[in-house]
FITILO-6462 format. One record per residue (C-alpha): z, x, y. Coordinates in steps of 0.001 Angstrom, whole numbers, padded with zeros to 6 digits, always signed. Layout:
! residues N
ZXY...
***
This chain:
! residues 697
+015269+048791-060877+012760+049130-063954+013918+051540-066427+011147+054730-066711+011409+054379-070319+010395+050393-070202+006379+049954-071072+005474+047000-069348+003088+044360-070225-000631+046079-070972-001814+043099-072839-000785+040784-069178+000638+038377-071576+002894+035702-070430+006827+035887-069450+007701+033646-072380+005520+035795-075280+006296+039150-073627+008593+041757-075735+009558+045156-073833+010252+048384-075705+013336+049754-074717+015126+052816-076370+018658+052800-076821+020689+055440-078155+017434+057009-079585+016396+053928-080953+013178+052183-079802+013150+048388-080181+011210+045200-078190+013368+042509-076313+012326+039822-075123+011275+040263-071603+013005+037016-070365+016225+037846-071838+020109+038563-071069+019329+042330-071904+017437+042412-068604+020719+040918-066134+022643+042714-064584+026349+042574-063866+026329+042770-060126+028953+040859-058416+027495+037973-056341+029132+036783-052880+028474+032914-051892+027267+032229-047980+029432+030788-045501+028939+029691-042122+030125+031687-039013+033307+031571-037626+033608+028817-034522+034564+030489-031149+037861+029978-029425+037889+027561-026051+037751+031066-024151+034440+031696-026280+035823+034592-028339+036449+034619-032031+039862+034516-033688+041151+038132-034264+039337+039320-037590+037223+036380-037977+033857+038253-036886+034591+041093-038625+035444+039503-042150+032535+037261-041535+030018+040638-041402+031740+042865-044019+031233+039899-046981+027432+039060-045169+026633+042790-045334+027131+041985-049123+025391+038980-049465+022166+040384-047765+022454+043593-049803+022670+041418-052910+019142+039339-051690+017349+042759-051408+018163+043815-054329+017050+040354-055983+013789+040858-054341+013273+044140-055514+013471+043453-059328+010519+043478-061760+008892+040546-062926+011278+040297-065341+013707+041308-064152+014047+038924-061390+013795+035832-064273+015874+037472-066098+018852+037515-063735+018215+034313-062187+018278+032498-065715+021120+035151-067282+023039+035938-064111+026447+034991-063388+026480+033076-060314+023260+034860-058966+021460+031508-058054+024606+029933-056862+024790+032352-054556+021114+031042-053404+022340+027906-053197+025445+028427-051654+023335+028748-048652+021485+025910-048747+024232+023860-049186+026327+025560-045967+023013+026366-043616+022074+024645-040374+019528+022469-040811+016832+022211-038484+018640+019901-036293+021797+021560-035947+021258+025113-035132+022586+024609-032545+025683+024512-033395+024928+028707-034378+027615+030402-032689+025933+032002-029544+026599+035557-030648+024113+037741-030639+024475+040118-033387+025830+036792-035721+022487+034723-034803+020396+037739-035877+022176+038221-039099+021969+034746-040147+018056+034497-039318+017992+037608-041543+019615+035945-044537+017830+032693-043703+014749+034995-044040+015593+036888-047340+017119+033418-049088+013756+032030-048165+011758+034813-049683+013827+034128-052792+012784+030520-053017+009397+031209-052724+009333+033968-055579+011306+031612-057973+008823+028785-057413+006119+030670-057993+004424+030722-061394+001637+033728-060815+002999+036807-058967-000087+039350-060280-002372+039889-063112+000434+040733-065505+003654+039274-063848+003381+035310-064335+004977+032798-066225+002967+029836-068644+002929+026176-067055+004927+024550-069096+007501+027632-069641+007829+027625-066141+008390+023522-065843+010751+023814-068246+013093+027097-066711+012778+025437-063168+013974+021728-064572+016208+022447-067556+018039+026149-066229+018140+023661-062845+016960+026299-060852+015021+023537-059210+016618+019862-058952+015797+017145-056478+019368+017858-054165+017547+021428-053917+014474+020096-052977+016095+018068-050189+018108+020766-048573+014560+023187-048891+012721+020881-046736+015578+019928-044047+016434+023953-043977+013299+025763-043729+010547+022856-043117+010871+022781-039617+009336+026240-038911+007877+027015-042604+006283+023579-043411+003351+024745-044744+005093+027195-047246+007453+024440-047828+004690+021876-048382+003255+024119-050719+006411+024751-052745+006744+020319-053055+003917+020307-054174+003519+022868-056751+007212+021522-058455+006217+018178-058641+002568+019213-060072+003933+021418-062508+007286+018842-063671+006227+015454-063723+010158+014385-064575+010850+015391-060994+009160+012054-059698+011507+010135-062508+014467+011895-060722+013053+010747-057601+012197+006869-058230+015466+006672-059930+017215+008020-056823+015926+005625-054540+018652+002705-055878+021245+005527-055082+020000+005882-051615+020032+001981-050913+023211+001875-052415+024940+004532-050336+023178+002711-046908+024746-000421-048092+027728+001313-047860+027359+002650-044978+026896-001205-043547+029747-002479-045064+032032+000712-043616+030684-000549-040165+030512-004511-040834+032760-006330-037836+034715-008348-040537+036507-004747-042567+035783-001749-039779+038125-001778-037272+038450+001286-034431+041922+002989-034773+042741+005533-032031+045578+006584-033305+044571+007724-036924+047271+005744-038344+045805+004096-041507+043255+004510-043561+041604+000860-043697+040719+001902-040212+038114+003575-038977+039171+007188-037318+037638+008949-034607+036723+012109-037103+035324+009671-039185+033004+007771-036799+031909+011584-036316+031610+012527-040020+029607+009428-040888+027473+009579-037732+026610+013249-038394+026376+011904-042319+023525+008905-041550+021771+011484-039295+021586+014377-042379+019891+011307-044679+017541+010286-042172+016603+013678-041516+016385+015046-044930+014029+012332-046486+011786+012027-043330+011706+016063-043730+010888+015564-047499+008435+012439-047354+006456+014752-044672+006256+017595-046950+005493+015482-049894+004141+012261-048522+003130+011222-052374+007027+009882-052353+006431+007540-049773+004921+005497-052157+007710+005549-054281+009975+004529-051641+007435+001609-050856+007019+000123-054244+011205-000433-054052+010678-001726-050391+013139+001273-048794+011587+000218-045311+012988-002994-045378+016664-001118-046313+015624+001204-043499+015069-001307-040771+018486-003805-041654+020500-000170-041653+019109+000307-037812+019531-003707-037187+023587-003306-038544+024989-000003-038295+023574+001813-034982+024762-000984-032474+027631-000987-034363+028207+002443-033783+027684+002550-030019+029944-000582-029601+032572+001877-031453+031627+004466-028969+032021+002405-026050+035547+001320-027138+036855+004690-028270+035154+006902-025252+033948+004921-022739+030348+005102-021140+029259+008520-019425+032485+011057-020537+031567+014442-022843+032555+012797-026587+030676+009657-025877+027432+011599-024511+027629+013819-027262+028446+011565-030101+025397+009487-028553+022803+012397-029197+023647+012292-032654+023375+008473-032745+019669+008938-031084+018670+011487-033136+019227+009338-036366+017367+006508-034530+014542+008903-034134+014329+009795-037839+014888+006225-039134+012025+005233-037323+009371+008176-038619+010880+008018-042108+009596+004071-042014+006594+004918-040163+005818+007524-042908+006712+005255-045663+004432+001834-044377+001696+004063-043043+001303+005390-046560+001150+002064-048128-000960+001027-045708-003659+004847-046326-003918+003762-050185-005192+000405-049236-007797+001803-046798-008723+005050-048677-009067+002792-051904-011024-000303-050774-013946+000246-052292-012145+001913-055922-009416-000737-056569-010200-003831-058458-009294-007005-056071-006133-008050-057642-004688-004196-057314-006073-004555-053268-004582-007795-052761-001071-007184-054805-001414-003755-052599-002174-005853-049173+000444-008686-049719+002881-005852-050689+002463-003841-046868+002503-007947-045176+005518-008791-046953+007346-005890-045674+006472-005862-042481+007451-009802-042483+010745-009026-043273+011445-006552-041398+010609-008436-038476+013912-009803-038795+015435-006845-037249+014429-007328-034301+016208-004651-032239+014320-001898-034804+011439-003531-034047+011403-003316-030354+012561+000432-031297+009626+000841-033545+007097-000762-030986+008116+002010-028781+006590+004803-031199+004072+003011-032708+002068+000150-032312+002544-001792-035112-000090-004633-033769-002769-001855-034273-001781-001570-037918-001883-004850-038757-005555-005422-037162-006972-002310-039112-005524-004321-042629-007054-007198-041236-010327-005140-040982-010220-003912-044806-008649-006487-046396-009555-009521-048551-011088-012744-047137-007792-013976-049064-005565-011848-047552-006805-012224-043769-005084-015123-043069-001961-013886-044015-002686-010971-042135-003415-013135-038959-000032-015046-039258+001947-011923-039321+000149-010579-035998+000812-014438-034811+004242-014102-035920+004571-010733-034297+003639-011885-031023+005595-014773-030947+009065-012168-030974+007529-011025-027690+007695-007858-029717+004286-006199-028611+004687-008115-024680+005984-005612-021486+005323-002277-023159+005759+000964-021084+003658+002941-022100+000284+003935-020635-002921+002267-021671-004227+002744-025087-007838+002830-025926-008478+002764-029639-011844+003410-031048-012196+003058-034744-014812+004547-036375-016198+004441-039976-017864+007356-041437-020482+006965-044215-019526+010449-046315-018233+008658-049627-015048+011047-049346-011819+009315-049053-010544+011377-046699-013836+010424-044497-013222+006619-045555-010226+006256-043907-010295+004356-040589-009843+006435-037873-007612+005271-034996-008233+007734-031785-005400+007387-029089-006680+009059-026026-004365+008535-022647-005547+008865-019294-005121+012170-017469-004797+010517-014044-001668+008245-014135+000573+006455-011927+003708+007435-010187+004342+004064-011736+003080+005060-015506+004790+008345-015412+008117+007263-014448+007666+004476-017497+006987+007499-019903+010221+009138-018605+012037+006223-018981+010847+005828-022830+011617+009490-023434+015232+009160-021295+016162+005807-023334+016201+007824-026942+017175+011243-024972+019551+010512-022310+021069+014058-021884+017616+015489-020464+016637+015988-016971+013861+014103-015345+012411+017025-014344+012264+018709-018071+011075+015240-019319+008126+015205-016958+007046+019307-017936+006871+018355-021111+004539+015532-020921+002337+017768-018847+002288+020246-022234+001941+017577-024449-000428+015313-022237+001469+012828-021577+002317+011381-025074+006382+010285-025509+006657+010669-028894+004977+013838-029109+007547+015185-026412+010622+013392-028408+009476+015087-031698+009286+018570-029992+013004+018262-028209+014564+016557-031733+012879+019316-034072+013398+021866-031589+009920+023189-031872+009004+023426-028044+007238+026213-027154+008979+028823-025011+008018+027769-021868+009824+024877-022136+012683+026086-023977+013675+028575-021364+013476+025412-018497+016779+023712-017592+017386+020776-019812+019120+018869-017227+016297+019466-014542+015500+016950-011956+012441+015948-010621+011586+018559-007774+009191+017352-005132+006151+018981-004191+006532+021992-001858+005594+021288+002449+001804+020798+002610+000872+020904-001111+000483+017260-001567-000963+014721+000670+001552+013053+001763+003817+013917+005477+005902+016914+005459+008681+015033+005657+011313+018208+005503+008851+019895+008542+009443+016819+010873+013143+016159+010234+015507+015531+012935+019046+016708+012691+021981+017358+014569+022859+019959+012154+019252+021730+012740+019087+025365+012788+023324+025543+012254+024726+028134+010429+025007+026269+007013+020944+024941+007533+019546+025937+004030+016128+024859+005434+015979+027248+008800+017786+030251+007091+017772+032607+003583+021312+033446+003604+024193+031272+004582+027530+033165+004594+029571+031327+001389+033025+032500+002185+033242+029744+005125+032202+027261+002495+035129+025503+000406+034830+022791-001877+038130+021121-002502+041678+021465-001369+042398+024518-000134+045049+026605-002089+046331+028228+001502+047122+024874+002858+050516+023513+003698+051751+020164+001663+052244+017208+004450+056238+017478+004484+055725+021571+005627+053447+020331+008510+056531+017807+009633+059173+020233+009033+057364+023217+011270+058972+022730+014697+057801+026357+015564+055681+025148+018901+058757+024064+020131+059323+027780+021365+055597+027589+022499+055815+024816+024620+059527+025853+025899+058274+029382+027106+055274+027686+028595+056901+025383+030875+059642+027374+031547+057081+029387+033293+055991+026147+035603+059812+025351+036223+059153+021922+035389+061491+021330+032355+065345+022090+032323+067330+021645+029426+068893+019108+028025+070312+020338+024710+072709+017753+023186+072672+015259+026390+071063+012529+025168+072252+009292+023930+070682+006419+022094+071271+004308+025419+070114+003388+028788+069148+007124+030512+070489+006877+033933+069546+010723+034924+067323+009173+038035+069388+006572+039455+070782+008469+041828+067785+010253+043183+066615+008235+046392+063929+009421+048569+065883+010601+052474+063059+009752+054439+063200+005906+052679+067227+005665+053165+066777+007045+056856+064569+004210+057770+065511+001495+056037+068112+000099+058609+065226-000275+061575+062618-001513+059987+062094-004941+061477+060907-007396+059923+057145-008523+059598+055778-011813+058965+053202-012187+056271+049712-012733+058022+049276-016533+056594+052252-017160+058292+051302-015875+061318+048443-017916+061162+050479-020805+060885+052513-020209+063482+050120-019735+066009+048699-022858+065150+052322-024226+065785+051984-022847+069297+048436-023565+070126+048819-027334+069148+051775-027623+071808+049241-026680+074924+046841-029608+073295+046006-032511+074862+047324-035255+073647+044025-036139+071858+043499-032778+070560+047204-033193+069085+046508-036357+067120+043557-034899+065913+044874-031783+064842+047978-033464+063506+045572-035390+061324+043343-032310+060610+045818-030555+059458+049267-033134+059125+052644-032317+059721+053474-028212+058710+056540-028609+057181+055349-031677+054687+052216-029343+054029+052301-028260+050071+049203-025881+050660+048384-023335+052839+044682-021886+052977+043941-018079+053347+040844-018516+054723+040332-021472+056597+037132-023791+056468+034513-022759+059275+033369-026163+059486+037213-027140+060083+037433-024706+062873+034397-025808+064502+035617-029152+064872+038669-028404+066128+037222-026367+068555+034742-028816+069528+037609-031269+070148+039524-028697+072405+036397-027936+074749+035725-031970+074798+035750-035125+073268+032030-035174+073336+031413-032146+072032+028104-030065+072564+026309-032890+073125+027824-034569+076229+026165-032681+079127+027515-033473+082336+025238-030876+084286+023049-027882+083032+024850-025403+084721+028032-026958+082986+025988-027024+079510+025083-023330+079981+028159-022328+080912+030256-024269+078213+027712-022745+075691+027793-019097+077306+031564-019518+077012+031482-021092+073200+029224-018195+072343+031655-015263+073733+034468-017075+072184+032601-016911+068645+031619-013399+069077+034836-012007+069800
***
């Protein structure tokens, strides 16, 4: 706190030139205002994340607690940083034993933006870090601030030279600033970039001589995952093999860069530049090309397709697809602004080095070919190309036009999914640049296909596979339909509430009976399971305790079943009851049972001595014939004899006889005429009367 006796600043000089009169034992004397006099020997705590929860989600037995008590420090410490005079606060922060390594402690152990959640989901822990986050925040702000009031500020280059040379402020810090609090303080943030880099012009030194670093450590990256040296090693058993904890560590690892400098070239997009003139998109788009197929091959091998690692590991993998392809898209769209904002400023051999400069990446990076199919997917890169072809030199245009030839001929722009695009590019007259620029307006249509809708899905599902249909298509209602929109929100976590508090996972859910114009399909059902007592769609409540999903823990095992003879004593009482069963305990034998063989019926041994003996009916027949033929003429016996032959050198014997057989026979019998010899009428009528009766009966 400021000492009473302390006269403070009534001239509102600067930090640097300001002396304070202090008295010390009774003696009055100025020091410096910026000075060690002014720090104070309060003991500083570092930050550390929360402890991780147990597989039972509870914390390990002190863990919570210890984690509070040294966090109720550290925020007590912030508070009273804040509190401090002027200079005061300098003071300490310059003088201060491990007071700003304390404030960076945090930023080096924080979540960044897109892996809070990770936070353990506690409550009182999730408050308490959003309260430091707050405070560390506030801290930032105040030490990257040059003019707090009238009489509390600091001179430019006095405050250049604390933030640069005291490193208060270096380009690491700068980094972990934007991927820690950009995400939901980006204008602050942008504000902060942009004042450090105004007021230290060595910070863009430290940041074009970075960019080698960075293109170094992706080439290392690419060589850890090159087929020829990385090899997948379950086991962990050497270390020229690549471990399962270190596919995760340098997954999580590529998806911190390519967050952190898209984070950074959005809140400072005058870097993007610098990344262009040493061609970091090309670097960007052979890293995707290499490494991320790679990676999922790894996956495939290690996990397999569809279990909890591999779906997990594979939302990291997306997410650093996601950021690769903004941080390029940031990068080639700003080469690509200068040359349209500066048409009309630049002489022609600054346009045209510019021009052949944004062609010559893009040429090579059409090598990649997978990124660029990726790429395609987010942004048309077709419709960049035709607005350089619009600005450009008559020199350049050809070039231009071979690259769009060349473009099309990788069937890179053919079969895309997305909705149509109608682009209307308009030139305003104001002499501004910011009213130069070509505008490109991207307007998609409200009314879209079952057909176009399910394609945007399916472009939001390939880079987001964990999310429900259902969720994907709510938030293309919010956003109106536009995919990358939608995969920025999820990625960055900045949906608003509404869709935060949805399901993730949901499906699609079809329209309620009678709301849509199609058939009420669930009205007119037919089922034999109708109205039943587990019919969700006739009744509110269905009784759950008859439900069981599963094996049932009450049921016997298959051998118990076998081994239960107890409806033996069932059956036994049963038919003991009907008198029908006696018992035969230990009477059986494995052989022939004879225990009815000497049952006979009395009635069938009574009378089976005088039965007589009956002749089968075709016998009969036969003999009758046998007996009729010997009252035959002799005529009538040749003819029957040859009719029918000799009986005992007969093989066959009909059942039925022929009628036209009999008829002849009996035509023979009556006369060797037949019907047709008529001797008199009366004998005609009478031999027919007779024939007739004979028939009949």
């Amino acid at each position: 706190m400021t000492n009473p006796r302390e006269k403070f600043n009534p001239e509102k000089k600067p930090l640097e030139e300001l002396s304070i009169l202090v008295s010390e034992d009774g003696i009055q004397k100025k020091i410096p205002a910026l000075s060690s006099h002014f720090a104070g020997d309060r003991p500083m705590v570092s930050f550390f994340v929360p402890p991780a929860m147990n597989e039972n989600g509870s914390f390990p037995i002190g863990a919570k607690g210890e984690w509070f008590h040294k966090m109720e420090i550290f925020t007590a410490n912030l508070q009273w940083l804040l509190a401090l005079p002027h200079h005061r606060f300098w003071s300490q922060i310059v003088y201060g034993k491990k007071t700003w390594d304390s404030i960076i402690s945090f930023l080096q152990e924080a979540y960044p933006f897109f892996a809070t959640h990770n936070l353990p989901d506690d409550p009182e822990i999730v408050q308490r870090y959003n309260e430091i986050s707050h405070l560390v925040f506030c801290v930032i702000c105040r030490a990257t601030t040059q003019i707090e009031s009238e009489d509390a500020w600091i001179g430019k280059a006095k405050f250049s030279d604390l933030l640069y040379n005291n490193t208060i402020i270096s380009l690491p810090i700068l980094f972990d600033i934007c991927v820690v609090f950009g995400n939901h303080n980006k204008d602050e943030v942008n504000h902060i970039i942009t004042n450090i880099f105004s007021f230290q012009p060595l910070y863009k030194d430290d940041l074009d001589s970075s960019v080698q670093h960075l293109k170094n450590v992706l080439s290392s990256i690419e060589e850890r995952f090159s087929m020829s040296v990385v090899k997948v090693d379950v086991t962990l058993n050497t270390n020229k093999k690549m471990t399962i904890s270190e596919l995760y560590d340098i997954t999580f690892y590529v998806l911190d860069i390519a967050a952190t400098l898209f984070s950074f070239i959005d809140a400072y997009p005058e870097g993007a530049m610098i990344l262009h003139l040493h061609r970091f998109e090309v670097s960007l788009a052979q890293f995707y090309e290499k490494v991320f197929s790679t990676v999922i091959k790894f996956m495939q091998e290690l996990f397999g397709e569809k279990s909890g690692p591999y779906e997990s590991l594979l939302f990291t993998v997306n997410q650093a697809r996601i950021y690769f392809i903004k941080l390029f898209y940031l990068v080639i769209e700003s080469s690509l602004n200068v040359i349209i904002e500066n048409r009309t400023t630049f002489p022609e051999e600054l346009l045209k080095y510019n021009t052949e400069s944004f062609l010559n990446v893009v040429k090579e990076s059409l090598a990649s070919k997978i990124f660029i199919v990726d790429y395609e997917k987010m942004y048309p890169l077709e419709q960049d190309l035709n607005i350089l072809c619009q600005v450009s030199l008559d020199s350049n245009k050809a070039e231009c036009e071979s690259v769009i030839e060349l473009l099309r001929a990788n069937s890179v722009c053919a079969n895309k999914t997305r909705p149509e695009i109608v682009i209307d590019r308009k030139r305003e007259k104001s002499p501004s640049l910011e009213e130069n620029k070509i505008e490109t307006v991207v307007t998609n249509g409200i009314n879209l296909s079952d057909v176009e809708k399910d394609s945007l899905i399916t472009e939001v599902k390939d880079i987001l596979p964990h999310l429900g249909e259902g969720f994907i298509m709510k938030c293309l209602e919010h956003y109106k339909f536009k995919s990358s929109d939608v995969i920025n929100g999820v990625l960055e976590n900045s949906l608003p509430p509404s869709l935060q508090q949805l399901d993730h996972t949901l499906p699609i859910i079809p329209p309620e009976p009678g709301t849509s114009g199609k058939p009420d399909v669930i009205a007119h059902r037919v089922n034999i399971f109708d109205n039943d007592e587990f019919d969700v769609m006739s009744r509110d409540y269905i009784d759950t305790s008859r439900i069981h999903k599963g094996k049932r823990k009450d049921a016997k095992d298959v051998q118990e079943i076998l081994d239960d003879k107890s409806f033996r004593e069932e059956l036994r009482n049963k038919f003991s009851e009907l008198g029908i069963v006696e018992t035969f305990d230990n009477v059986y034998e494995d052989e022939y049972d004879d225990t009815y063989d000497d049952i006979v019926d009395p009635i069938e041994q009574e009378g089976e001595d005088e039965r007589k003996f009956v002749t089968p009916r075709v016998l009969q027949q036969l003999e009758r014939y046998t007996k009729g033929n010997q009252n035959e003429e002799e005529s009538g016996e040749e003819e029957a004899e040859q009719e029918f032959g000799n009986p005992r050198d007969r093989k066959f014997i009909p059942f039925v006889e022929n009628p036209e057989d009999i008829r002849r026979r009996r035509e023979a019998r009556y006369g060797r005429g037949g019907f047709n010899q008529q001797r008199n009428v009366v004998g005609k009528l009478m031999l027919i009367s007779r024939y007739q009766m004979l028939w009949l009966s």
